[in-house]
N, C-alpha and C positions, 0 to 999 in steps of 0.2 A: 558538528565539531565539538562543541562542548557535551557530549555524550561520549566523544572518545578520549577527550580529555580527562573527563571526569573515571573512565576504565583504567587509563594508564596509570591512576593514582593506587590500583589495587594490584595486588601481586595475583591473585588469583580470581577469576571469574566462572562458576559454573555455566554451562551451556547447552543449547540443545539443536541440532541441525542435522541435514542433509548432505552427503556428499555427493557432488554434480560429475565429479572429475577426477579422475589419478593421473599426476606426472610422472613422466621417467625418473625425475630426480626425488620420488617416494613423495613427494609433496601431495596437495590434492586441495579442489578446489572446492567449498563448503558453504553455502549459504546456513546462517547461524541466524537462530528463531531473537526478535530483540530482547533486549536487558534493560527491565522498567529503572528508570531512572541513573543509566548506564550504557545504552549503546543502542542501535538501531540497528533493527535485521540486513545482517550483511553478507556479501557475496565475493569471496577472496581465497588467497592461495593459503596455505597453513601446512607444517611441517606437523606431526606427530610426534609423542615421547612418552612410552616407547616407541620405535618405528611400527606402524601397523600397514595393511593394505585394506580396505573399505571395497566391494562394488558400487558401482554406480547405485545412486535412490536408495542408499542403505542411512536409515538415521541412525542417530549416532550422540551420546552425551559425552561431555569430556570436562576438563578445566580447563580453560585459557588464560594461558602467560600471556600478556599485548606485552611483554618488554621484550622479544625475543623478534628476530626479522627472518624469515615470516613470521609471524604470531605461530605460539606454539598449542597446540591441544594435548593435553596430557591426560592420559590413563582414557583415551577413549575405548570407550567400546559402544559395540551395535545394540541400541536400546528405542521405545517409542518414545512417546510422550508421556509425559507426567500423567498419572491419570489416578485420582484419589480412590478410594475406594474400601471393602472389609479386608482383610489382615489373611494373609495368605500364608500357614505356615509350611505349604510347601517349597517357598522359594526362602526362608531363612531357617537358622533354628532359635526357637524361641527364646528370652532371657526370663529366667526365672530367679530368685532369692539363691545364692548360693554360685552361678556363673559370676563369668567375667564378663566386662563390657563388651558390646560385639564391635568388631572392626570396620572403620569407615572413614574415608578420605572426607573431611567436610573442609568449609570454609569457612571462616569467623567475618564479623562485621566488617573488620577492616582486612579482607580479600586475604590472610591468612593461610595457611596448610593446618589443618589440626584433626590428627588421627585420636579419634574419641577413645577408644583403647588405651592409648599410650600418655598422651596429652596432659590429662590432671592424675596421674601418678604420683603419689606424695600427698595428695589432699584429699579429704573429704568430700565428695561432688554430689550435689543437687541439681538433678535434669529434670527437664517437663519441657512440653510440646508446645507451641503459640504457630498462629501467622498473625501477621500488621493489619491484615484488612477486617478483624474480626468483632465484627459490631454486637456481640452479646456482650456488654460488659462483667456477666457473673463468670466469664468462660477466662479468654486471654489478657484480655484488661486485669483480670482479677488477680491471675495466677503472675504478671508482672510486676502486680502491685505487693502482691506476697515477696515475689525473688526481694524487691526493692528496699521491703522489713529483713530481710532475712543479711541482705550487700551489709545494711547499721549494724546487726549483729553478729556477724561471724568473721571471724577476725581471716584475713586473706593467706595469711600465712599457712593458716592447717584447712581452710576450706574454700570452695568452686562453685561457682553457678554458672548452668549451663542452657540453654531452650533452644532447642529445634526447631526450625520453620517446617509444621506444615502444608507450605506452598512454595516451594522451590519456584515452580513459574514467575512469580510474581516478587518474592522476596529474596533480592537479587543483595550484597552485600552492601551499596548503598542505600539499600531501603534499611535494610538493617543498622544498618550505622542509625539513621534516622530514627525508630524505632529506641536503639538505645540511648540516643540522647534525650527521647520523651521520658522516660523511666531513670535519667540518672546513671545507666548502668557506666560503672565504672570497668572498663578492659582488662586489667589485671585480674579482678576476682568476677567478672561476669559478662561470660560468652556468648556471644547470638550467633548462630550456626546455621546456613543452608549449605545444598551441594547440587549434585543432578539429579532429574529424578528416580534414574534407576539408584541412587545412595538412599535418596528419602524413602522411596519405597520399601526398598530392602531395610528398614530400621523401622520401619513403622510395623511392616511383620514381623519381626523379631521382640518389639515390644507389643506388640497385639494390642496396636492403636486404632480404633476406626477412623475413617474418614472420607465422609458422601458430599460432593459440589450439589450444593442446593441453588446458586446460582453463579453466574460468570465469577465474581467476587466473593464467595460464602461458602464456606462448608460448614457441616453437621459432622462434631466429631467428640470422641473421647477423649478422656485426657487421665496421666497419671504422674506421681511424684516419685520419682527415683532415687533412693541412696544409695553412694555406691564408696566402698572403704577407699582409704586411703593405697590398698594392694589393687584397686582395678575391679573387687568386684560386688557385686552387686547383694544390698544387705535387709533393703526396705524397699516394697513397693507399695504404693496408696493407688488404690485405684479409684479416683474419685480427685476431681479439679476443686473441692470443695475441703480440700484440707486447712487445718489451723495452723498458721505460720511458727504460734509457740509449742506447736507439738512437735512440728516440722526441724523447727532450732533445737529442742530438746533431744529430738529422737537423731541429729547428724551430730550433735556434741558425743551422746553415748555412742555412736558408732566411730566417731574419732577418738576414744578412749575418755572421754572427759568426763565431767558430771553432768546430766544431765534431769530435768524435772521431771520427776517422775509421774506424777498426776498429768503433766500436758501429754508425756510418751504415752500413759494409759489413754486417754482422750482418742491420741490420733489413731491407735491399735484400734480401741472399738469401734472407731468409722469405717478403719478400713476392713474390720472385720463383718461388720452389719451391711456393710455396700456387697462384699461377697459372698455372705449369707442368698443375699438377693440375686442372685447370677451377674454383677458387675454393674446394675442400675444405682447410679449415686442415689436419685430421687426417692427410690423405695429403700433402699439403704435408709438415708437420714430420716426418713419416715420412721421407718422400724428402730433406727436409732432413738427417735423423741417418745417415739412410744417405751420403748424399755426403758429410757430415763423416767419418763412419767411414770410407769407401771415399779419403778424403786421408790421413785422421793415416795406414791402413793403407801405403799406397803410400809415404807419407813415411818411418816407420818401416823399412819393409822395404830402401827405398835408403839410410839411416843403416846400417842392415844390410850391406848388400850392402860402403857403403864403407869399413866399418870390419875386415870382411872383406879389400878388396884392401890395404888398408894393413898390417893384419898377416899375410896369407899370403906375400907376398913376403918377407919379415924373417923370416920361420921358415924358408923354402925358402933362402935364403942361410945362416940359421944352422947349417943341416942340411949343406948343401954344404961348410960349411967344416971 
């Protein structure tokens, strides 16, 4: 009871199920996989919208309205299960620097509609990928704790923070609410977003995301910082969880027209430049990063060296001659 209570408080719930049955009256009868912290796997009649027809044993993801009688599923279609995995750019097309945002029905924390396309139009948007359950703290923790710098600095008017759940299964909009009150995130300027998994999937190949279940609760995955203009499209991609928040703030102020630091913007170009030196490994990236900062200051050093040397070797060699 208190799992359907706690559903009814959201306008929208992703889902994932089976249909058992078709009614004459287009209805149909759908056993729906549970909703951690939201609902318990249920067996009931449900209308469609749009109308569709399902066969029997056909799964099926959709959005559920619980405020409609029957409860309504919307935008279903016939899909499996969630199932993470490498980045298939057969089934999207990929987003690159210069596209727009790709289109996608998701959900915000608080059971929301928010078509990622359309949605933050007018602002500056900062995305990146998390799930709740992710126990590396240099991974999702990190990259939260970054949005959470970034909520104090950028004023909500001209800029959007936005993070994907990589686990739909799991992070259902009341986990996400919970989530964002760990982190502070404030609703106006900072979205937590999951959907079904045929939406996550299809976003994760189009951002050519990885992502491998290492177990029941864990994946192995990559991660990247997206900016995207104020027109919708897409202007910066860091490919690496391991970005600097004031390069981060610098480089979405210059892409919202403003001013922005230009040393932090240089900073985060050469990470993200040396990560894809590397075929997209952060770790040999910042490698190779610390190496060519060290292989500069060394160079640099050694000619402060060198000229501090010809400045006082001739003044000795005169003081000697005389």
């Amino acid at each position: 009871m208190i799992a359907l209570l706690a559903a009814a408080a959201f306008a929208l719930v992703p889902v994932h199920g089976v249909v058992l049955d078709t009614l004459p009256d287009h209805t149909a009868i759908v056993q729906t996989d549970p909703v951690p912290a939201m609902r318990p796997s249920l067996t009931r009649r449900y209308r469609f919208s749009p109308s569709a027809a399902f066969a029997e044993g056909t799964n099926i993801d959709a959005l559920l309205d619980p405020a409609t009688r029957p409860p309504t599923l919307r935008s279903a279609i016939a899909a499996g299960r969630f199932a993470p995995g490498l980045p298939d750019s057969a089934r999207a097309v990929r987003v690159e620097p210069g596209s727009s945002l790709p289109h996608a029905e998701l959900v915000d924390q608080d059971g929301r509609p928010v078509q990622l396309d359309r949605a933050f139009m007018g602002k500056t948007l900062l995305l990146s990928f998390v799930f709740t359950r992710c126990p590396d703290r240099t991974l999702c923790p990190a990259i939260s704790g970054k949005f959470a710098y970034l909520e104090e600095h950028l004023d909500p008017k001209h800029f959007a923070l936005a993070e994907i759940t990589l686990d739909p299964q799991y992070d259902s909009p009341a986990i996400l609410r919970e989530y964002a009150a760990r982190y502070g995130a404030e609703r106006e300027n900072w979205t937590l977003l999951t959907g079904t998994g045929s939406t996550i999937t299809r976003l994760l190949d189009a951002f050519s995301v990885s992502s491998m279940r290492v177990s029941s609760v864990n994946f192995l995955h990559d991660d990247k910082l997206v900016i995207a203009s104020p027109a919708g499209r897409i202007a910066t991609i860091v490919e690496t969880a391991s970005w600097d928040p004031d390069g981060a703030l610098a480089q979405a102020r210059t892409v919202a027209g403003m001013t922005g630091n230009p040393f932090e913007r240089f900073k985060l170009a050469l990470i993200a430049n040396a990560i894809a030196l590397c075929g997209g490994s952060q770790f040999a990236g910042i490698a190779l990063l610390e190496l060519t900062l060290f292989t500069i200051i060394t160079v640099v050093s050694l000619l402060g060296m060198w000229l501090v040397a010809r400045v006082l070797w001739p003044r000795r060699g005169k003081t000697e001659s005389t």
